[in-house]
C-alpha positions in Angstrom: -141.5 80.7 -62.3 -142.4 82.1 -66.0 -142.0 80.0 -68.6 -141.4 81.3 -72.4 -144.8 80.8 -75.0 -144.3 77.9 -76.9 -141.5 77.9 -79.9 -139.7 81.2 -78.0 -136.6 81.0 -76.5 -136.4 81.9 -72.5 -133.1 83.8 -73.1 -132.4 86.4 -75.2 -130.1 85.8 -77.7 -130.2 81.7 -77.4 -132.3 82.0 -80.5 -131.3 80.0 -83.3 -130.1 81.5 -86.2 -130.2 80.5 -90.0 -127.0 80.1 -92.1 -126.6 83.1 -94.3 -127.3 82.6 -98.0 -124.6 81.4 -100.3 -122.2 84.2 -101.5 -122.3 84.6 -105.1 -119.4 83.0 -106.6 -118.2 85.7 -109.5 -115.4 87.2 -111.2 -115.7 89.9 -113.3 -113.1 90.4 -116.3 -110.6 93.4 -115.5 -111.9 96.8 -116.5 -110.7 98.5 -119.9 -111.2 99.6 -123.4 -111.2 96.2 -125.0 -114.7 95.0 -126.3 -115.5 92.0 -124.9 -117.7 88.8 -125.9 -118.0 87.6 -122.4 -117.8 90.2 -119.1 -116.9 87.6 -116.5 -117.9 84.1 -115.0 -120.5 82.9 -112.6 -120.6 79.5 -110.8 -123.9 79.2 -109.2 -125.1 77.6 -106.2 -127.5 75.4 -108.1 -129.8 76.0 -111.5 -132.5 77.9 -109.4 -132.0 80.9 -111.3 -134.9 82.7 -109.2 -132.8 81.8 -105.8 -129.4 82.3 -107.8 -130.4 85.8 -109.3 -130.6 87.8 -106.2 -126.9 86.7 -104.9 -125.6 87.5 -108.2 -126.7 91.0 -109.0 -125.9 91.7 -105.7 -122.4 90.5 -106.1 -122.1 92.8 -109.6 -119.7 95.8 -109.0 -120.9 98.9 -107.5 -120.6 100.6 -110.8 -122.7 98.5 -112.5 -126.6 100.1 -113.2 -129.3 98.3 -112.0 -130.5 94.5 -114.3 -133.8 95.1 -115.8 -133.2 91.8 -117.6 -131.9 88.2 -117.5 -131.4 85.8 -120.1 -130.0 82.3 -119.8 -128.4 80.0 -122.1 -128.3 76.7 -121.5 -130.8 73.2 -121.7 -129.8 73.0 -117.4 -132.0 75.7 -116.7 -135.8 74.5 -115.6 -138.7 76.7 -116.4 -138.7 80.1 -114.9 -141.8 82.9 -114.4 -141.6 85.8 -116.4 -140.5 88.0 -113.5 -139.4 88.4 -110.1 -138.6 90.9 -107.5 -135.1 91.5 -107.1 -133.8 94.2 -104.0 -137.2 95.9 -105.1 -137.2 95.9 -108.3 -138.4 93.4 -111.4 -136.3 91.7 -113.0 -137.6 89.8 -116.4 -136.7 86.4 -116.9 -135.8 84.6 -119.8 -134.6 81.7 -120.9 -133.1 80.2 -124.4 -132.1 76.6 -124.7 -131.2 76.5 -128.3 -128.3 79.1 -128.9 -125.0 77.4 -129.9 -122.4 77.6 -127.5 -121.5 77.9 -123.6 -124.0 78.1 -121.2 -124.3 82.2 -120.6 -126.5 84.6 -118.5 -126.9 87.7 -120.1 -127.6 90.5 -117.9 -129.2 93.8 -119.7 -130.0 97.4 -117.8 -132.7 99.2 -120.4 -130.7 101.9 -121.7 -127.5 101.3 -120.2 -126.0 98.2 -121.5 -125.5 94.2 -121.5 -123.0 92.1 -119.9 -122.5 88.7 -120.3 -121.6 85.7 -117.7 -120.2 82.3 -118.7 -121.6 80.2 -116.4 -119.8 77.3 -115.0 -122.0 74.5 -114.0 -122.8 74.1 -110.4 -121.3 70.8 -110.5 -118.0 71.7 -111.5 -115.1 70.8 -109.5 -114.0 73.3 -107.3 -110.3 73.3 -108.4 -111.5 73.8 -111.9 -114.2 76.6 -111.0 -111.2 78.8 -108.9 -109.1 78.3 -111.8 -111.4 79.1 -114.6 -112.7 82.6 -112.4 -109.2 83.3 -111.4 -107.9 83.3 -115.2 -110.8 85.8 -116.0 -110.3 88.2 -113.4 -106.3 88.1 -114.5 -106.6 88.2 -118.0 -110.5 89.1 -119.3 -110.5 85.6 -121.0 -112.4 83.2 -119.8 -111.4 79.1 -119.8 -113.4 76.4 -119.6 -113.7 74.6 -116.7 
C-alpha cells in the first residue's frame, strides 16, 4: 500500500481548490464624443485598494492603455505604499483625503490619458450599487447610490 506525503492528496484531482478572486464590479460610461467629469463607477470588494486594484484594471476595457497611476479620493482609504506590481507592471499609488466631493479613483496612463471612477462604497446596498452602475452604463451619468 503507498500512501500520499503528508498535506498531498492520494487522487489526482481531489485537490482542493481556492475560490476565484472577486470579479471587479464596474461600469464604464458609454463611449462618445461628450467630455466627461466622471468615466464610470466602481464598487469594490473592500477599501484594500492594493487587493482591489488588480481586479479593477483588469476589468477596464480592452481599449483602454495600460494605468501607470492611481489616485484615490476619499478619508475610507487606509495608508497605501507608493507602488505595486500590477500584471507586471508598477502601478503608483496615491492617495488624497481632502478634495471636496465624491469618493473617486483616478486612473492616469503617462501620455495617454486619465479616467475617473466614482466609487461606491463597499458597503452599499446591493440594489442601490446595480442601480447606480446600471444608470452609468445607460446614460454616462452617474447617481448616487
Amino acid at each position: 500500500m503507498t500512501t500520499a506525503p503528508e498535506g498531498r492528496s492520494p487522487r489526482p484531482g481531489s485537490a482542493r481548490h481556492h475560490a476565484p478572486p472577486p470579479v471587479a464590479r464596474l461600469a464604464i460610461a458609454p463611449h462618445g464624443e461628450v467630455t466627461r467629469r466622471i468615466d464610470g463607477v466602481w464598487w469594490p470588494h473592500s477599501t484594500d485598494l492594493v487587493s482591489e486594484l488588480p481586479e479593477l484594471l483588469a476589468a477596464l476595457p480592452f481599449d483602454w492603455p495600460r494605468i501607470t497611476h492611481a489616485t484615490v479620493n476619499g478619508p475610507g482609504w487606509p495608508a497605501l505604499p507608493g507602488r505595486i506590481l500590477v500584471a507586471g507592471h508598477v502601478v503608483r499609488l496615491r492617495h488624497t483625503a481632502n478634495r471636496p466631493g465624491p469618493d473617486t479613483v483616478c486612473l492616469v496612463s503617462a501620455g495617454h490619458g486619465r479616467w475617473d471612477l466614482l466609487i461606491l462604497p463597499p458597503a452599499t446596498p446591493e440594489p442601490d450599487a446595480v442601480r447606480a452602475m446600471a444608470e452609468m452604463a445607460r446614460t454616462g451619468t452617474p447617481t448616487p447610490a
